[in-house]
N, C-alpha and C positions, 0 to 999 in steps of 0.2 A: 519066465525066470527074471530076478531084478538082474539089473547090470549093473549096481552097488556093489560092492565086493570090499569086505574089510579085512583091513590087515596090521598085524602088530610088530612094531621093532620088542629087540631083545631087552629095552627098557620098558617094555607096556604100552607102546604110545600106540593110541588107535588112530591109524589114515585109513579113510577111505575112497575106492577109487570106481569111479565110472568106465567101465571097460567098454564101452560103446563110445564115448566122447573123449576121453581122458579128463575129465575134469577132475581136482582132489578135492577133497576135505577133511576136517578135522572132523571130530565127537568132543562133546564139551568135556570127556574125559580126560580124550587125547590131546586138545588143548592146554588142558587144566596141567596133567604133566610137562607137556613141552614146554611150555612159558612159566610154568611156575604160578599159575592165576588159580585163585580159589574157585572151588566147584561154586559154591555161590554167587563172588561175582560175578561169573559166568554167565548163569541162571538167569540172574537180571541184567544183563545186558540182550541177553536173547527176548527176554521177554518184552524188554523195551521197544524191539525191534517192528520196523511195520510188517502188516502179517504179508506182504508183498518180498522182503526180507526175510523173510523165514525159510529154511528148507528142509524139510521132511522126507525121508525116504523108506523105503523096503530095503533095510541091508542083509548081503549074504554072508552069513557068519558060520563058523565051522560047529554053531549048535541049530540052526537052520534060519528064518530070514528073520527078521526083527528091526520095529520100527526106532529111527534114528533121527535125534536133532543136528542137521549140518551144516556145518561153520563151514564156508566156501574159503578156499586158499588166499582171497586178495583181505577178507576180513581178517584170517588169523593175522595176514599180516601186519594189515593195521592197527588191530589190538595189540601184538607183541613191539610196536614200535614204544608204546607206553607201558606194559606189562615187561616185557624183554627185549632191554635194546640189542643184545649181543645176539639173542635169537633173527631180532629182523634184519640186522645185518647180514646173518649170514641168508637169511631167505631173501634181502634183495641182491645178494651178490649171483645168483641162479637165477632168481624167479621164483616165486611164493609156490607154483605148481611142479617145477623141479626138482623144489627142495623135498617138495614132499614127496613125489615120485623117489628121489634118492631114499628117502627117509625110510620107506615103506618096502625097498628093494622090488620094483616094478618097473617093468619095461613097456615101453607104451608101442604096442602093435596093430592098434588098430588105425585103419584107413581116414576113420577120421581126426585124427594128432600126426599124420601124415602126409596131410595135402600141403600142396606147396603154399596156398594164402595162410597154413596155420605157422609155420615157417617163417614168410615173410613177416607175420605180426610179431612172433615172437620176441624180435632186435627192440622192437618199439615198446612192447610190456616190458621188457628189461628196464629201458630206458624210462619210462615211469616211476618204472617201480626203485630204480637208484637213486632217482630226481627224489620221490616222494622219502625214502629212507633218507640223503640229504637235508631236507629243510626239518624233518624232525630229529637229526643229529643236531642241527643248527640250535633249534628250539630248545631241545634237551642242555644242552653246552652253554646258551643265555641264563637260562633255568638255576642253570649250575651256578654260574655266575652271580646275578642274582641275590642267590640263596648264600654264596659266600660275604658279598658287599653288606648283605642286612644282617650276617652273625657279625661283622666287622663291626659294625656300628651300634651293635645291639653289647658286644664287650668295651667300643670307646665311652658309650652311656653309662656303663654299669660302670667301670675306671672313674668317670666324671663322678659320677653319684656321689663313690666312694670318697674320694678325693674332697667334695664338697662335704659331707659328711664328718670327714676327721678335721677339715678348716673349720666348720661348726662347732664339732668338741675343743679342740682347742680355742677356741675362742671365747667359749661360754668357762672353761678351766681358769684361763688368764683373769676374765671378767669375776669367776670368783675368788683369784688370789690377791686381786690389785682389791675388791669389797673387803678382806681379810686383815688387808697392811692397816697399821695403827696409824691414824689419826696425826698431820703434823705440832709440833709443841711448838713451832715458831709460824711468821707469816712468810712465802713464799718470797722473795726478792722480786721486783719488778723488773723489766728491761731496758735497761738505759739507751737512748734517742741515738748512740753510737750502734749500738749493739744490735737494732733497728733498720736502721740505716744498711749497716752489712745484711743483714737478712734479707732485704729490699733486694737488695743486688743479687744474691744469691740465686733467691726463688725466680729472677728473671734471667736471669743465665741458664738455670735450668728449665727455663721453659722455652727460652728461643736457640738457644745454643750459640745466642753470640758471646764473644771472647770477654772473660772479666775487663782486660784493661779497655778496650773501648766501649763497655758500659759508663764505668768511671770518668770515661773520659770526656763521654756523651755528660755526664751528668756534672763535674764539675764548668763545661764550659758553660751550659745553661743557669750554673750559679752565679756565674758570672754576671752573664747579659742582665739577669733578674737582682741580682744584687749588689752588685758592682763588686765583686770580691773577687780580687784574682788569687785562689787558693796556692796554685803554684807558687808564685815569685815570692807570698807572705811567707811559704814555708822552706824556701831557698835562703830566704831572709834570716830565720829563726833558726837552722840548722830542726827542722821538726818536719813530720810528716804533714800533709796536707789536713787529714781529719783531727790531729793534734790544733792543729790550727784557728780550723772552726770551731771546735769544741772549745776551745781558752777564749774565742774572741763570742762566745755567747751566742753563736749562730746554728747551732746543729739541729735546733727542732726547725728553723726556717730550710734548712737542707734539707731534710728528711721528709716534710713538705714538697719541697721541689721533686723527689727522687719520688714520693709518689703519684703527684703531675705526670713525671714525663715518664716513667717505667712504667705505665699504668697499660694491660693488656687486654 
């Protein structure tokens, strides 16, 4: 007579149990229910399996014995850690062979789930087996991670895109309204060597962030040494601004020369 013995929870789940060893297993039925794993994947995972991995039985069933594909308890386990994590936690917090003993409502009475080395092992398959449900919590939880970092980045791309996108339209909008404007009827005014001059100063304030007056100040004294013109004291003289000064005495393109000598970056 086998000493397979199957049995069903009140949800259908088939465990089956060695009542000579204690050992459990699943049917790729019973499986297939508890973890929520399709009958198919199933199927090829078994068959993937080395035929040294495979386990076949004689089971007794209450239509009489019949042969079965069995999934050993430490496999379900480690299938349902990728299949069902809630499941293997709860099968490693017992023991994958407990859980199923519980599952199946079986009480283990045989001598051999009774010696005391099976006992002693058991603290230690615990201990595996929480170890092993740990590092694929860990895995799972990076995974998780992960998978959130690359939607993050995959909606900051798509924002950019966008973003890039509507600067494009606009820009080619602009490009056609300024093609649009009519034609000027006079000639554009040029910029006069004062007007120049400030601009000079400008664009180099805003590119070093040093202070206007000690540009100016940089720049008039170098007019000086270069042109013997003390722009101060002429325009303390004249009740007039300094660039009023150079501009009436004819020197402002020699300035504006100097300014971009020495503001030159």
């Amino acid at each position: 007579m086998s000493q397979l013995t199957q049995f069903k929870t009140d949800d259908g789940i088939e465990v089956i149990i060695n009542q000579e060893t204690g050992e459990a297993f699943a049917s790729a039925a019973g499986y297939s229910r508890m973890s929520g794993a399709k009958k198919t994947t199933i199927s090829k995972r078994l068959k993937g399996l080395n035929p040294t991995e495979r386990n076949r039985g004689e089971v007794q069933t209450p239509g009489g014995i019949q042969g079965v594909e069995l999934i050993p308890a430490s496999l379900c386990f480690k299938w349902a850690i990728k299949d069902n994590p809630g499941l293997a936690e709860k099968m490693g917090e017992v023991g994958a062979t407990v859980f199923l003993h519980k599952l199946a409502g079986y009480e283990v009475t045989s001598t051999a789930t009774s010696q005391p080395s099976v006992d002693r092992d058991l603290p230690d398959n615990l201990k595996a087996l929480q170890l092993l449900l740990d590092n694929a919590a860990e895995v799972h939880r990076k995974q998780q991670e992960l998978e959130r970092r690359q939607q993050e980045l995959e909606t900051q791309q798509r924002e950019q895109s966008l973003a890039v996108t509507e600067i494009l339209e606009d820009k080619r909008i602009a490009t056609e309204q300024l093609k649009a404007l009519p034609a000027p009827t006079v000639e554009a005014p040029q910029m006069t060597m004062r007007a120049k001059v400030n601009q000079l100063v400008r664009n180099y304030v805003g590119r070093t962030n040093i202070p206007h007056r000690e540009v100016w100040n940089r720049l008039y004294k170098e007019f000086f040494y270069r042109c013997s013109y003390n722009a101060g004291e002429r325009a303390k003289n004249r009740g007039l601004k300094k660039l009023d000064c150079i501009e009436q005495d004819g020197l402002m393109e020699q300035f504006y020369a100097i300014g971009c000598d020495v503001l030159a970056v």
